[in-house]
Every structure is written in C-alpha cells, then in structure tokens.
N, C-alpha and C positions, 0 to 999 in steps of 0.2 A: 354731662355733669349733673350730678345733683341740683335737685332746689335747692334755694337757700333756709326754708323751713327746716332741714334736715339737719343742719349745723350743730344743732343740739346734742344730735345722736351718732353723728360719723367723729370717730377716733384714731389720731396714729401715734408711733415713738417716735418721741423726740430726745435727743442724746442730748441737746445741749442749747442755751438759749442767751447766743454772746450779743451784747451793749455797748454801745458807742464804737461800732467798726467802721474803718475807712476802705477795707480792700476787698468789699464785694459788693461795689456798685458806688452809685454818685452820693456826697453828701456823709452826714452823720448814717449806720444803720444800724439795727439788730438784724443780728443773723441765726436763723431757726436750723440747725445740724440734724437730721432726720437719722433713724438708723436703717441698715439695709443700701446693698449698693451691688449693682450684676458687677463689676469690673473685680477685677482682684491686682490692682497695681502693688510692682515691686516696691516702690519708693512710698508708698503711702504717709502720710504722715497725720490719717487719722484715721487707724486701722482699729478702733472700736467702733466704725461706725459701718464698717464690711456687712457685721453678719445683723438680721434685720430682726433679733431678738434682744432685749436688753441681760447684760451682762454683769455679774458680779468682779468685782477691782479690791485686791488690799493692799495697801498702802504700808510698807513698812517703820515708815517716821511716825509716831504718832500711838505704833500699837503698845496698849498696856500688856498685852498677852493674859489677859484673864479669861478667855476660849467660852468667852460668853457667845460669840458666832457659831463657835463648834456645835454648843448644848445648843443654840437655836435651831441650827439647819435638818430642817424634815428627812433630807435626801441625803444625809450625810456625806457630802459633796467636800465637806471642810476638814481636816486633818492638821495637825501641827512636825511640822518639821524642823529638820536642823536650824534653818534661816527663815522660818517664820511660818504663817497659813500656807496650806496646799490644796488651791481649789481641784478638785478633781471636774472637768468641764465636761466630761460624760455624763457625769451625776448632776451637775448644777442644772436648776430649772430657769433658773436667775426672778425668782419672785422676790428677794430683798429684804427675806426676814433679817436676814446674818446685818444689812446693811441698817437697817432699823432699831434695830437692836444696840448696834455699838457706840459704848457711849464715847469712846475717840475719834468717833467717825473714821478708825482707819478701814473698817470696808465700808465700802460704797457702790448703789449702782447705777448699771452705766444704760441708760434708756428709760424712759418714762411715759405713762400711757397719761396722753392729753383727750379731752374733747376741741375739737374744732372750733364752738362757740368760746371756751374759757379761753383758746391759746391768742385766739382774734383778742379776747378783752383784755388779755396781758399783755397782749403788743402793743395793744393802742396807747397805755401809758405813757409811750415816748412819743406821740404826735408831737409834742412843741418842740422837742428837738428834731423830729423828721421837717419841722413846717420852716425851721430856722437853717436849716445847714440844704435844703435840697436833698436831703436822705429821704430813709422808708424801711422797709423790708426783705430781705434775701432770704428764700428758701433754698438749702443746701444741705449736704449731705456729708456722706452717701449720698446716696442721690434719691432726691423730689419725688421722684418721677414712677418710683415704685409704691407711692402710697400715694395713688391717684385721687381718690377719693378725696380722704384727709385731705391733700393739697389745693385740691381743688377749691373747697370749702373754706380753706383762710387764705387763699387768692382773692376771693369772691370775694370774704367777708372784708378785707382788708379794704379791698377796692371800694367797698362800699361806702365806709370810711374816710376815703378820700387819701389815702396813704398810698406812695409811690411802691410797686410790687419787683422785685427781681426773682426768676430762677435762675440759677446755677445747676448744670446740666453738664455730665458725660453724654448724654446725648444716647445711651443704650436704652433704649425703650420704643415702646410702638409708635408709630406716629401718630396713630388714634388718639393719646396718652397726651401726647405734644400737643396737636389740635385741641385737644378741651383745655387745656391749660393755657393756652395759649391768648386767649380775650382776657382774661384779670389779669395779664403778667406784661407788664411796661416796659421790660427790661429782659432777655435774656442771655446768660455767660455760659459761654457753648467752647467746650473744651474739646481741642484737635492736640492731642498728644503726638501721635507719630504717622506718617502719611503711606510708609509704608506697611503694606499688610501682615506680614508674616512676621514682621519685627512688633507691632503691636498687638498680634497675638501670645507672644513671647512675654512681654512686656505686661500687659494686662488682662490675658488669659480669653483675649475675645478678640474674634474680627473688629476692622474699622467700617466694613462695609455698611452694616444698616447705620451705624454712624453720623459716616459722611452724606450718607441721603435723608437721613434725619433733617442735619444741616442745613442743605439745601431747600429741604422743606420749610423749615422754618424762617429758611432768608425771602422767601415768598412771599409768607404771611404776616413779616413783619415789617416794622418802618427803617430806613436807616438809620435815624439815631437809637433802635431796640435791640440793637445786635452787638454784644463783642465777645469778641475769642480770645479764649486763654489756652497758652502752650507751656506745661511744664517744663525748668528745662534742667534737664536730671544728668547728672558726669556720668560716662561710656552708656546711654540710655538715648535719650532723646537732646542729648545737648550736641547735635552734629548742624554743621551748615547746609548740607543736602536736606537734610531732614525741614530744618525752615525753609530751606527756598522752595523744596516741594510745596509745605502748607503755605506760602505766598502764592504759589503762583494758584494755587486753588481757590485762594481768600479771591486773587483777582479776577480770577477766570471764571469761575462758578457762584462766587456771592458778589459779582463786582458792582458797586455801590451801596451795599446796605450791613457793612461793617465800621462803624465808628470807633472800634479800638480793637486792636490788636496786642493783649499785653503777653510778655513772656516773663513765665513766673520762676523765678529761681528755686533750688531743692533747697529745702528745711530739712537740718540733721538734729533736729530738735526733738525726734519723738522715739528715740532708744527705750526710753520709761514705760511709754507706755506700750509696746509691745513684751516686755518683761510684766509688767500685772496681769495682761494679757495671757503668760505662759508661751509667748512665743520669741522666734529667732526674727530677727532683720537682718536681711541680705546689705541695706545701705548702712548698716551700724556702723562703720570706720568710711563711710565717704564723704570726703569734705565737701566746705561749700563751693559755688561755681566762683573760679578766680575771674577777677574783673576785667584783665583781658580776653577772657574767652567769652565773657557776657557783649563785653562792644562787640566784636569783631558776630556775635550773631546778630545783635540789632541789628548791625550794620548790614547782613545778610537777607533779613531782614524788610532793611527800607530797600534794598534793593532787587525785593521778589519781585515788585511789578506791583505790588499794593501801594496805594495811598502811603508815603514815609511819616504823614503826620499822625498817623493811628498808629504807630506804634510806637509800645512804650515797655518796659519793665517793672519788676517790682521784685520785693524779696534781699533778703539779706546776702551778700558777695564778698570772697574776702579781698582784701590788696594784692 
C-alpha cells in the first residue's frame, strides 16, 4: 500500500456517497459506492455501478426539452427521439458536459472522480454521528477492491482518524488486493452468492473458486467479530434450501468460528429505472419480492446448516 503522504495524489470513481445507513455494518454509517465490479449479476440492483467508467443518465421527469445537452455534447452521443434523449453509449465519453450544462438537472452523471485526501475529509464530517451510534464507514460498490489504491488510501486515512472501517466485498479479486486492505478495514462483508460452481457462473458470469478461497483467506487474517457473510436471496436463482445449506455447512466447516453474522439478503425489485436510463433490459423486471414463507423456511435452513443459529439473521423487504 501506498504511503500515506501520497493521499494527496491517488484518485478513484465514486458513483455515490449515501448518509445515515443501517444495512452495511454496525451503528449509524456512510456508505462510499465505488464504480467498477468483475461480477456481472443477473439480479443486480445497482447496475451503474458494473462498468468502472462514469456514465451519463437522463431522467425524463424533469426535462424542459430545450436540447441544450444535444448543442453541448462534443461526441454527439445525444439525439432526440420520439420519448425523449437518445444517448448513443458508443459515442458517450461520459465527461458530463451534457450533465453540467442542464439546467433541469434531468441529465446527470453517474461516477465521479475524488481524490483520496478530500473523500477522507468528507467523511469525516459525520464523526459525531459515527462516535454516537457505534457506526463508521463502508466501502462498497461495485466492488472496493478494484481500485486498490484509492481504497486503500481512505481505509488508512479513515483509520487514522479514528473512524470504524468496513469493506463490502464479492470477494473477486487477488488476495494480494485483500491482504493490503485488510489492516485499515475493522470489518469485512464477504458475499457467498451460490455454492455451486456452474450455477454461479451462470448467475454471475464468474467462477466461485478464487472466491471461496479468497474467503477463507481472509477468515485467517481476521478476528471473529471482523467477518460476516451476506447471501442474496433471489426467486428460481439463489433462493434454494440446498444452496444454503451448502454455504452453511462451508460457513462451519471452513470458517468455523470467525463468522459473527450470517445475513440473508432478500432481492429488491426496485431498480427497473434505473436499467431503463441505462438503455438496458432486466431479466428480474416482473420478479416479485421473496414471499415470507419461503424467507423462514431458508433461515430455518439456515440455523440448521451446522453454523452457530445465532449469526443468522435477514434483511430486506418480503411480501405476505
């Protein structure tokens, strides 16, 4: 890792910089959404933060239609059609004049270039709410773990600080990557999607192998209360009782004792929109939420992989 003299000068994209969050880690936190992510999940439900360039978004509430974006864009990327702007994504650079420009703000764009030092000084704003609730900070994505640097450098800085650190981690990346990141980070949320291999290549376009040894690596090098695993749990995808009892018996058998939660995270059908600004199709676009009998009946499956039944828990909207 970098010195910390360097802070000054290392930079990454940040897509998004959400306040006062309960569901990626302990306490009050701000959560830092990096763009860039190897996985390519069917179910995503924040599918601008995939490709690891920032993106132009237009919004159609909002637009005057005076194509002051059109006359701004260099690359003429921007077109008007029948129902509104037509970004052409071959052509966009995603530099932001179109979004700067507008004075409705209906484009906007989606990624933003920080330095390291200023994104530490932005954070640290909410200390008294970190100092009061037992919060801090979660770097998440996309995933962390592909702007190494960058992260590494507001792990640091954070820590230096005195602010409680989490990654939030697919867990694709080098272990090198893991290891340096690994001493500033208090906390890591290390996601086991699907246990079997060929269905989670399916599923999200990658083996689970360097994964799952990832994993393992880092259940090594951390403490038990530093570790919890989150499992999606997505209708005819990863919401089977084989499938958890699989990652049970792994949680027990391979990381046994240095898992302090196990949560099972329900699918959100809440992001239709924004793969439509995007120009894209969702395969989960008509798939409801997980019904709440099928939610117990996996907990239940669950506390009865062989893991500790008091680590686990769920989260996530379910219907009746």
């Amino acid at each position: 890792m970098a010195d910390f003299d360097d802070i000054q000068k290392v930079f990454g994209i940040v897509l998004d910089i959400q306040r006062m969050s309960t569901e990626d880690g302990p306490g009050l936190r701000t959560t830092v959404f990096l763009k860039g992510c190897p996985l390519n999940c069917g179910w995503c439900h924040n599918p601008e933060s995939i490709s690891p360039h920032p993106q132009v978004v237009w919004n159609k509430a909002g637009c005057l239609g005076c194509g002051i974006c059109i006359h701004t864009c260099s690359q003429k990327a921007l077109t008007e059609g029948p129902s509104g702007i037509v970004i052409d994504r071959n052509r966009c650079r995603g530099c932001g004049d179109c979004a700067r420009q507008c004075p409705s703000l209906s484009m906007a764009l989606l990624g933003e270039k920080w330095l390291a030092h200023d994104l530490v000084t932005e954070l640290a704003r909410d200390q008294a709410y970190f100092s009061a609730s037992g919060g801090g900070v979660t770097l998440s994505g996309g995933e962390a773990s592909l702007q190494p640097k960058f992260t590494g450098q507001v792990l640091k800085g954070l820590k230096e600080k005195g602010i409680h650190t989490a990654l939030d981690t697919c867990g694709h990346c080098s272990v090198k990557t893991l290891e340096q990141l690994l001493p500033c980070t208090d906390l890591v949320l290390f996601d086991i999607k699907e246990m079997d291999d060929k269905r989670h290549e399916i599923f999200t376009g990658v083996s689970n192998r360097k994964i799952l040894e990832n994993l393992k690596q880092v259940s090594r090098l951390l403490g038990s209360t530093r570790l919890w695993i989150r499992t999606p749990i997505i209708p005819d995808a990863t919401a089977r009782k084989e499938n958890i009892r699989s990652i049970g018996a792994f949680i027990a058998t391979q990381l046994a004792g240095q898992v302090a939660q196990w949560e099972l995270c329900a699918f959100n059908n809440l992001a239709k929109d924004k793969y439509r600004r995007l120009g894209r199709t969702w395969a989960y676009e008509k798939t409801l939420l997980v019904e709440k009998t099928q939610m117990d009946e996996l907990v239940q499956a669950a506390r009865a992989s062989g893991v500790d039944k008091h680590i686990v828990c769920q989260s996530g909207l379910i219907r009746a």
